[in-house]
C-alpha positions as a Markdown table, in Angstrom:
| # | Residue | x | y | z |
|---|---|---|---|---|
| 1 | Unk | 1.4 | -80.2 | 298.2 |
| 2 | Unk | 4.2 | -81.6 | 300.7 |
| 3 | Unk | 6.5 | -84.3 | 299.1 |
| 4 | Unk | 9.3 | -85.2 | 301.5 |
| 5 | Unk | 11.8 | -82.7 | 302.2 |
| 6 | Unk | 9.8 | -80.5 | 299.5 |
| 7 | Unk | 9.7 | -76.7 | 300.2 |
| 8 | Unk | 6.7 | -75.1 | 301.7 |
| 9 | Unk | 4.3 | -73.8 | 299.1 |
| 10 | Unk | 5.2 | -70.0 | 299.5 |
| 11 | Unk | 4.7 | -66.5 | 297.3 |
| 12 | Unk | 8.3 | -65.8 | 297.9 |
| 13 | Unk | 11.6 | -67.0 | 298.3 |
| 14 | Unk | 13.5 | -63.3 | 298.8 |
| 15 | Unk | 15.6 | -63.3 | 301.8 |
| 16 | Unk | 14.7 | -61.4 | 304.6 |
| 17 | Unk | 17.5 | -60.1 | 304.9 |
| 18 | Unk | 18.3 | -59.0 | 300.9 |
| 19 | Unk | 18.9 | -55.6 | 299.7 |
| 20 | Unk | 17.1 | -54.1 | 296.6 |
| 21 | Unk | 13.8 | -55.3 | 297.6 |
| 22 | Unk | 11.4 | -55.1 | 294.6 |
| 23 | Unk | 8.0 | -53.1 | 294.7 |
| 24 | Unk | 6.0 | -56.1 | 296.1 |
| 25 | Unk | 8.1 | -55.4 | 299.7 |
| 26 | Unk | 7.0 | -51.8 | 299.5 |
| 27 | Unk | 3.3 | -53.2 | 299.1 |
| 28 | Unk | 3.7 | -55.6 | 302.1 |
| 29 | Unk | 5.1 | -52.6 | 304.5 |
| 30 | Unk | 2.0 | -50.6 | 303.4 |
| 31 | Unk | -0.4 | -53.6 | 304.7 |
| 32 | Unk | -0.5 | -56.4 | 302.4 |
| 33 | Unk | -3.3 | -58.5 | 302.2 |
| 34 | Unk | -3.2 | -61.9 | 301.4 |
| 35 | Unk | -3.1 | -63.1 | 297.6 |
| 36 | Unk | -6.3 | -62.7 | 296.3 |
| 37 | Unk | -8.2 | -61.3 | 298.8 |
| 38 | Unk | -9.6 | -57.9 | 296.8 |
| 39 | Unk | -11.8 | -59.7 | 294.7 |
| 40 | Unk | -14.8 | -58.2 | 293.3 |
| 41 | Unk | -18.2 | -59.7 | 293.3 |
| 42 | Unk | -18.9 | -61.9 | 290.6 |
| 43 | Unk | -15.0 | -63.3 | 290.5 |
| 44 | Unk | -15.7 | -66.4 | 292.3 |
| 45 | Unk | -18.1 | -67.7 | 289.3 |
| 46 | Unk | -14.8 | -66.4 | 287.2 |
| 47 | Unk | -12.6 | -68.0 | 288.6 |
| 48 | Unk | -14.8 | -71.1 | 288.2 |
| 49 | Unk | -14.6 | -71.2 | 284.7 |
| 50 | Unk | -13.3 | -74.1 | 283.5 |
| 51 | Unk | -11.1 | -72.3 | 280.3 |
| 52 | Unk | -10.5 | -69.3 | 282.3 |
| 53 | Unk | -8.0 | -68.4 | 285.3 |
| 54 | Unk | -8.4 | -70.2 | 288.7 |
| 55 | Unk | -7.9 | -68.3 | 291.3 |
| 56 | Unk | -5.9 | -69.3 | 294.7 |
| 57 | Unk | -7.3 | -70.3 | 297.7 |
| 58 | Unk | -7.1 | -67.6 | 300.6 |
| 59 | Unk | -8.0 | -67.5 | 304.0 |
| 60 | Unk | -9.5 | -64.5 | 305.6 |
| 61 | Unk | -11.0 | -66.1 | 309.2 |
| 62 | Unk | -9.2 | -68.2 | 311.9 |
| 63 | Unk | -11.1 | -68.5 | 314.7 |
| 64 | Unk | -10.6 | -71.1 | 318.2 |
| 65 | Unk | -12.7 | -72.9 | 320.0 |
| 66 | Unk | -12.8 | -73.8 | 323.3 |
| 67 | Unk | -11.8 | -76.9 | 323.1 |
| 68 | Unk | -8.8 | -75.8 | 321.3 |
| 69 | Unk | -9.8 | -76.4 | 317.8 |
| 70 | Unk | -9.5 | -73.8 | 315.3 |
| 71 | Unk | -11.8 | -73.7 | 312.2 |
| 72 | Unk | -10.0 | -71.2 | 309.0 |
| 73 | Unk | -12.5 | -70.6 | 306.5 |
| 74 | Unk | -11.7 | -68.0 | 303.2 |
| 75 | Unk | -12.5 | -68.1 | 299.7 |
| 76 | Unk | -11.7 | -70.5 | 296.8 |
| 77 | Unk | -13.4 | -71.3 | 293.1 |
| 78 | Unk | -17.0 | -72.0 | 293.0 |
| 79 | Unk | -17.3 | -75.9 | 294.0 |
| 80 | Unk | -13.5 | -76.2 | 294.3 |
| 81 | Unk | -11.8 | -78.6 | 296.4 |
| 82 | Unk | -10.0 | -76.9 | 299.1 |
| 83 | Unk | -7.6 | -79.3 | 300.8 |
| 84 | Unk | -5.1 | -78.4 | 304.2 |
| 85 | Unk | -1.9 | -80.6 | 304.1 |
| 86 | Unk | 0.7 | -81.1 | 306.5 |
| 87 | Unk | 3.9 | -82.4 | 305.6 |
| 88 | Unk | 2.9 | -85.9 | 306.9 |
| 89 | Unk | 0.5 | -85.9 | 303.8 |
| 90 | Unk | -2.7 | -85.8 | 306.0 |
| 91 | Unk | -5.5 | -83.8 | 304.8 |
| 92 | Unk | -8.5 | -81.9 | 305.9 |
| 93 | Unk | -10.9 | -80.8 | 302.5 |
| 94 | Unk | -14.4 | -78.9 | 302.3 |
| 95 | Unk | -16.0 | -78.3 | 299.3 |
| 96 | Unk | -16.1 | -74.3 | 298.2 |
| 97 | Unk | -19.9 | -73.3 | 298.2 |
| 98 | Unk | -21.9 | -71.5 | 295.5 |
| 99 | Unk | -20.0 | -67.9 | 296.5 |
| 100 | Unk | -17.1 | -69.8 | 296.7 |
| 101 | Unk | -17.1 | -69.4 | 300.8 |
| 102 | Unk | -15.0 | -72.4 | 302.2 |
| 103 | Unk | -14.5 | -73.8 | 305.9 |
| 104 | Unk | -12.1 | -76.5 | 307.8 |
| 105 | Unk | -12.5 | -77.0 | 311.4 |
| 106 | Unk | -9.1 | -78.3 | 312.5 |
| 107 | Unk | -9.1 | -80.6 | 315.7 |
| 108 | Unk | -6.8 | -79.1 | 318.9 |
| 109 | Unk | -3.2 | -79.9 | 318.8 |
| 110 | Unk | -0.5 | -79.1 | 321.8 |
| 111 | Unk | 1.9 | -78.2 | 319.5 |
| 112 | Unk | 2.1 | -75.5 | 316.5 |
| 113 | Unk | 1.1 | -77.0 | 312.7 |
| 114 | Unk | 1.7 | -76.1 | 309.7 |
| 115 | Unk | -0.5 | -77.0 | 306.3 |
| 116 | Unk | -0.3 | -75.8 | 302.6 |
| 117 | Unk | -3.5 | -74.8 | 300.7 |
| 118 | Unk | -4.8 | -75.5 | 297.7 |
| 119 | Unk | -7.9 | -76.1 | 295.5 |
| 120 | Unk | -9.0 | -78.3 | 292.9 |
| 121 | Unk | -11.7 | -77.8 | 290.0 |
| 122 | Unk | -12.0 | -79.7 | 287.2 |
| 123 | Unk | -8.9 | -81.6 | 287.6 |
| 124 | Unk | -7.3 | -78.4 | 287.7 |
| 125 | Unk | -5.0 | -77.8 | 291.2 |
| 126 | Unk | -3.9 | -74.0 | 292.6 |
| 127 | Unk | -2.0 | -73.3 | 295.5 |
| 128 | Unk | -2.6 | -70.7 | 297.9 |
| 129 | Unk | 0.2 | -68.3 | 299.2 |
| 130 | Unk | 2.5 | -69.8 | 302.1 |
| 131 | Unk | 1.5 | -72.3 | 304.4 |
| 132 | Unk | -0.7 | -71.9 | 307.4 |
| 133 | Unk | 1.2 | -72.0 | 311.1 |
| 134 | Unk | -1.6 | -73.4 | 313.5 |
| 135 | Unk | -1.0 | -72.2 | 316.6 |
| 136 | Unk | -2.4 | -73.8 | 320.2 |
| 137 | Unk | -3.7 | -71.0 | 322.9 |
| 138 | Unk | -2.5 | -68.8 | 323.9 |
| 139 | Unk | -1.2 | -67.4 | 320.5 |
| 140 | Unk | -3.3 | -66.1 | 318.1 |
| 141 | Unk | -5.3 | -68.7 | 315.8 |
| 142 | Unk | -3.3 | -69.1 | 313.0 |
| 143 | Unk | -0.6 | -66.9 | 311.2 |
| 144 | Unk | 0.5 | -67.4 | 307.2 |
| 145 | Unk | 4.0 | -67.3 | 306.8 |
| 146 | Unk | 5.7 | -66.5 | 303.8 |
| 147 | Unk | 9.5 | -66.9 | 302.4 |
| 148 | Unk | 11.2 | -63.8 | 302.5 |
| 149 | Unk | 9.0 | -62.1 | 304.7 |
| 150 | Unk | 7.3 | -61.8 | 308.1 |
| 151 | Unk | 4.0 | -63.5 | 308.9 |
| 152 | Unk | 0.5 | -62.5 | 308.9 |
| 153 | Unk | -2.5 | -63.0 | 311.1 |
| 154 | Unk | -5.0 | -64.4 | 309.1 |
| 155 | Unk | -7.5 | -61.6 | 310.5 |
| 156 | Unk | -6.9 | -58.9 | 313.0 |
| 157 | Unk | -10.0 | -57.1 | 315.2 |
| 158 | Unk | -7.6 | -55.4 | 317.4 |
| 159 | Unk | -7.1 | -51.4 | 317.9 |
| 160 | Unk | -4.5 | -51.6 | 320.3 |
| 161 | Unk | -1.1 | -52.7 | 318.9 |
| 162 | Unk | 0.4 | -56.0 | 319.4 |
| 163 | Unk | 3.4 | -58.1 | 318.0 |
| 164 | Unk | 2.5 | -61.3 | 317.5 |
| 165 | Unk | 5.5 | -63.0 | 315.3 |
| 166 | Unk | 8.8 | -61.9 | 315.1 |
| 167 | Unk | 10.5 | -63.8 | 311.5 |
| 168 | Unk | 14.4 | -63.9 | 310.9 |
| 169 | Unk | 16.8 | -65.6 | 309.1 |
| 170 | Unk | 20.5 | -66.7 | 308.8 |
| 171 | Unk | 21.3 | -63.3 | 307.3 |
| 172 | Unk | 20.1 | -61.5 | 309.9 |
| 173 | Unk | 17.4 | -59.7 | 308.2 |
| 174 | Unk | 14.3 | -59.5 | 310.4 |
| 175 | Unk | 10.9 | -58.0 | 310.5 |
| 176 | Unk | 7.8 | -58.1 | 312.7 |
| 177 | Unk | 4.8 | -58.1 | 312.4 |
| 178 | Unk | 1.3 | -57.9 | 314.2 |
| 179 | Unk | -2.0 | -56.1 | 314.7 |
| 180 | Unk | -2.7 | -52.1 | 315.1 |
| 181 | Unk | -5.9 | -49.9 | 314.2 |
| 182 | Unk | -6.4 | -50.2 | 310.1 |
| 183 | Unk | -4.1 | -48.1 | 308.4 |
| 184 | Unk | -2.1 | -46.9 | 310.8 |
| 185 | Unk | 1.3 | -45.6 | 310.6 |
| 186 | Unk | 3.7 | -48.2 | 312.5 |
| 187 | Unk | 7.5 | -47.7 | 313.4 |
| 188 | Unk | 9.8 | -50.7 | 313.9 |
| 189 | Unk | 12.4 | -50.1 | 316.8 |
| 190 | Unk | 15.2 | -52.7 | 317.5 |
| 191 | Unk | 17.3 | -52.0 | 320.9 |
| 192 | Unk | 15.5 | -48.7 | 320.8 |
| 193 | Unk | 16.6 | -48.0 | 317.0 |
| 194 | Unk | 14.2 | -47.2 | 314.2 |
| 195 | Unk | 15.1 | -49.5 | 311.6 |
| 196 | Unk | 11.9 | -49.7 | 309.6 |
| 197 | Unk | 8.2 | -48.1 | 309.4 |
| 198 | Unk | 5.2 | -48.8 | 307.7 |
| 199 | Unk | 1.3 | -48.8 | 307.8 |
| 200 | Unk | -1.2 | -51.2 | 308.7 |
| 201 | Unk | -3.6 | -52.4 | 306.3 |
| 202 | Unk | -7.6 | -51.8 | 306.3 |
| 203 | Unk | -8.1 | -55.3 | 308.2 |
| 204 | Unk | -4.9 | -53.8 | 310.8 |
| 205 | Unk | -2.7 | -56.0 | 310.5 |
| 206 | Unk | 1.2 | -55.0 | 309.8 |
| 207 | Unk | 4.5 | -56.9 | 309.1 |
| 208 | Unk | 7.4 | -54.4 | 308.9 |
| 209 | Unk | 10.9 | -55.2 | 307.7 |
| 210 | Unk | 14.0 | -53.6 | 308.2 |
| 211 | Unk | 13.7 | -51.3 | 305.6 |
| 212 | Unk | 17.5 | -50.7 | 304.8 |
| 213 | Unk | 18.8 | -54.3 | 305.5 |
| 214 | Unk | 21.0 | -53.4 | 308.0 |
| 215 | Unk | 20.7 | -57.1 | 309.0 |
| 216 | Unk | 20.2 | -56.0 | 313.3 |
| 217 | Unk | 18.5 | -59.3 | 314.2 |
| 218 | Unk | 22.3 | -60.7 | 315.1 |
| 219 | Unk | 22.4 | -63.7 | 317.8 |
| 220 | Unk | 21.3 | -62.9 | 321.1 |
| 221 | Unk | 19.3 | -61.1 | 322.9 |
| 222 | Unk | 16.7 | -58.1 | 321.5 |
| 223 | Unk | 14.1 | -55.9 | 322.5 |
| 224 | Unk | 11.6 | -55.4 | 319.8 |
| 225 | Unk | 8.9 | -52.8 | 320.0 |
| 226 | Unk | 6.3 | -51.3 | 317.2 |
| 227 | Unk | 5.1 | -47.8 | 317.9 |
| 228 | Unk | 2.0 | -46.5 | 316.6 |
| 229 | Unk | 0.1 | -43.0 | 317.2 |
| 230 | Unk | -2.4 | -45.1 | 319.6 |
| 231 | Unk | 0.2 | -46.7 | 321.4 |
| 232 | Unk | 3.4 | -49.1 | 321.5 |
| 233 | Unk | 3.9 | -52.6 | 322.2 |
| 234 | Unk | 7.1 | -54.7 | 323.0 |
| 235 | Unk | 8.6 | -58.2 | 323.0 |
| 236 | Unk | 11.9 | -59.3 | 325.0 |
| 237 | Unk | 13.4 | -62.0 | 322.4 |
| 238 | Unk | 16.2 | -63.9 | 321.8 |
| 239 | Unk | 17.8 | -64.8 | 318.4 |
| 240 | Unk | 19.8 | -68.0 | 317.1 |
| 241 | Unk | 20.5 | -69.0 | 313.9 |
| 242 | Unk | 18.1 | -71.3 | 312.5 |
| 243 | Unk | 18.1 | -74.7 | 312.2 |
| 244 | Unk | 16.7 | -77.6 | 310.9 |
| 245 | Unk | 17.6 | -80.8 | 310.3 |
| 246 | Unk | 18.1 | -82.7 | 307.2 |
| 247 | Unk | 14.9 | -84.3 | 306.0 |
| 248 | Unk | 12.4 | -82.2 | 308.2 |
| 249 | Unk | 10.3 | -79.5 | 306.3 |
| 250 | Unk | 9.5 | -77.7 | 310.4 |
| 251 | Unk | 10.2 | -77.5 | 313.8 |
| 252 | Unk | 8.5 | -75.8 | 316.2 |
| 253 | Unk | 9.1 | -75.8 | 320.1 |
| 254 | Unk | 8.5 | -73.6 | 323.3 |
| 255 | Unk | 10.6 | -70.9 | 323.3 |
| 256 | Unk | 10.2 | -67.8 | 326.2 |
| 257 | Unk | 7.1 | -65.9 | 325.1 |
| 258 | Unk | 5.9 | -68.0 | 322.6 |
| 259 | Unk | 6.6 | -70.6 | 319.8 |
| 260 | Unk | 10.0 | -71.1 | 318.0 |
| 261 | Unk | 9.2 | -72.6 | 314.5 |
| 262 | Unk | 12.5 | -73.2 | 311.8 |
| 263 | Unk | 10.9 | -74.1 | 308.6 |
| 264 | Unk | 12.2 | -74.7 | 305.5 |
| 265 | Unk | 12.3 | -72.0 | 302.4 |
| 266 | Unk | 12.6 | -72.8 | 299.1 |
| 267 | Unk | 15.9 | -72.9 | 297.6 |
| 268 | Unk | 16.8 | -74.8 | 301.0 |
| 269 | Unk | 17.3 | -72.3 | 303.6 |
| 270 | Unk | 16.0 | -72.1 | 306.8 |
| 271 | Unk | 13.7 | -68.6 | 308.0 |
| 272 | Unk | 12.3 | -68.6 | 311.8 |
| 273 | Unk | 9.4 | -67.4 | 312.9 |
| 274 | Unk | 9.0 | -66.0 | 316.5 |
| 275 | Unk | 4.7 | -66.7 | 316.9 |
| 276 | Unk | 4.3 | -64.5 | 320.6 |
| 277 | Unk | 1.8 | -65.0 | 322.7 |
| 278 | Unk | -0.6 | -62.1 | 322.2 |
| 279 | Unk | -0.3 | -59.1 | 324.5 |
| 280 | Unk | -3.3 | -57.1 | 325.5 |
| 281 | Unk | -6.1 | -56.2 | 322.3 |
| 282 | Unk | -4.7 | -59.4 | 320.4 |
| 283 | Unk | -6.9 | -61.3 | 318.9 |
| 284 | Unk | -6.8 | -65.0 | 320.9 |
């Protein structure tokens, strides 16, 4: 829930930038998905049990129409209360169906949004992973950011790689991340150096990190490119140190080939995330 200068709702507050990264960074190289998405069948009726554990809302569609509306639909508990709320305190809710299947159609917007998740049974509340960026066209639908580390498309149906956000933060520690063909093997290059590699995950999508936190995303200009076995994509960017005033939770404005958006981590820093428009294959 957002509550004034409160932090976004996120799975993470590890800098980008930090060394000794635990196992969970290793995970998100390899392809994480979101949360809770693994689930097998018969969990939604578990996780609607009253006594028992409640699971977190996730996401696993975003998909635009064309009047520039975007509708995110996932999974939640049985007959759970999924709400979407900006840091304004407006809401958007649908009730989770009988296999705990959700849906929100969000009305167009000509600037980026962001919303945290949650669900409520029983006077029980749960709060999904990170907060949803919203994203008008060209950009891909919607992305989930996360402290610590780069964004995620919600869902990827692109073979061909693409970037489609680029996240940094005042320490310089970077990472970027975007679609490729499931499980493939991706490669990170900064200014033509490898800093990091990974794999994308069996939806394809891939946020890689700079795997030795060398801290390269330094102010000023950068040309970012992802190489996979089926080809390479790149994005001409510019870094700046982020920044956000006192008493805002985000920012977001036009910024070269696609949306700046500073938004506030917990603990009180500031992490950036670079949403691109989407280059050819990108899902749009």
């Amino acid at each position: 829930m957002w509550s004034g200068e409160d932090d976004l709702k996120t799975g993470s507050s590890q800098g980008l930038g930090r060394a000794g990264r635990t196992a969970s960074a290793a995970l998100l190289v390899a392809g994480l998905l979101l949360g809770c998405e693994r689930r097998t069948e018969g969990a939604a009726a578990e996780a609607s049990d009253p006594a028992g554990y409640l699971a977190p809302p996730t996401a696993t569609q975003a998909v635009r129409d064309a009047e520039g509306g975007t509708t995110l639909a996932g999974e939640a508990p049985v007959d759970a209360e999924v709400r979407l709320r900006d840091p304004s305190g407006q809401a958007f809710s649908a009730t989770a169906g009988a296999d705990g299947a959700w849906s929100i159609a969000l009305p167009p917007a000509a600037s980026p949004r962001m919303f945290a998740v949650e669900a409520e049974l029983s006077g029980r509340i749960v709060h999904g992973e990170g907060a949803f960026l919203v994203l008008p066209p060209p950009g891909a639908p919607a992305l989930l950011t996360r402290a610590g580390y780069g964004a995620l498309p919600i869902a990827a149906e692109a073979r061909a790689p693409s970037i489609l956000a680029i996240d940094y933060d005042g320490g310089g520690g970077g990472s970027a991340s975007g679609v490729a063909a499931p499980g493939a093997g991706v490669r990170l290059l900064l200014d033509g150096q490898t800093v990091g590699g990974g794999q994308a995950d069996g939806a394809g999508r891939f946020a890689v990190l700079d795997l030795n936190a060398r801290k390269p995303f330094a102010p000023g200009p950068h040309r970012v490119r992802v190489e996979t076995a089926a080809g390479a994509a790149e994005a001409a960017v510019r870094v700046s140190p982020p920044d956000l005033p006192p008493g805002r939770v985000f920012e977001a404005e036009r910024d070269g080939p696609g949306w700046r958006v500073d938004w506030r981590i917990p603990g009180g820093g500031v992490q950036t995330t670079l949403a691109l428009d989407p280059g050819p294959g990108a899902p749009s």
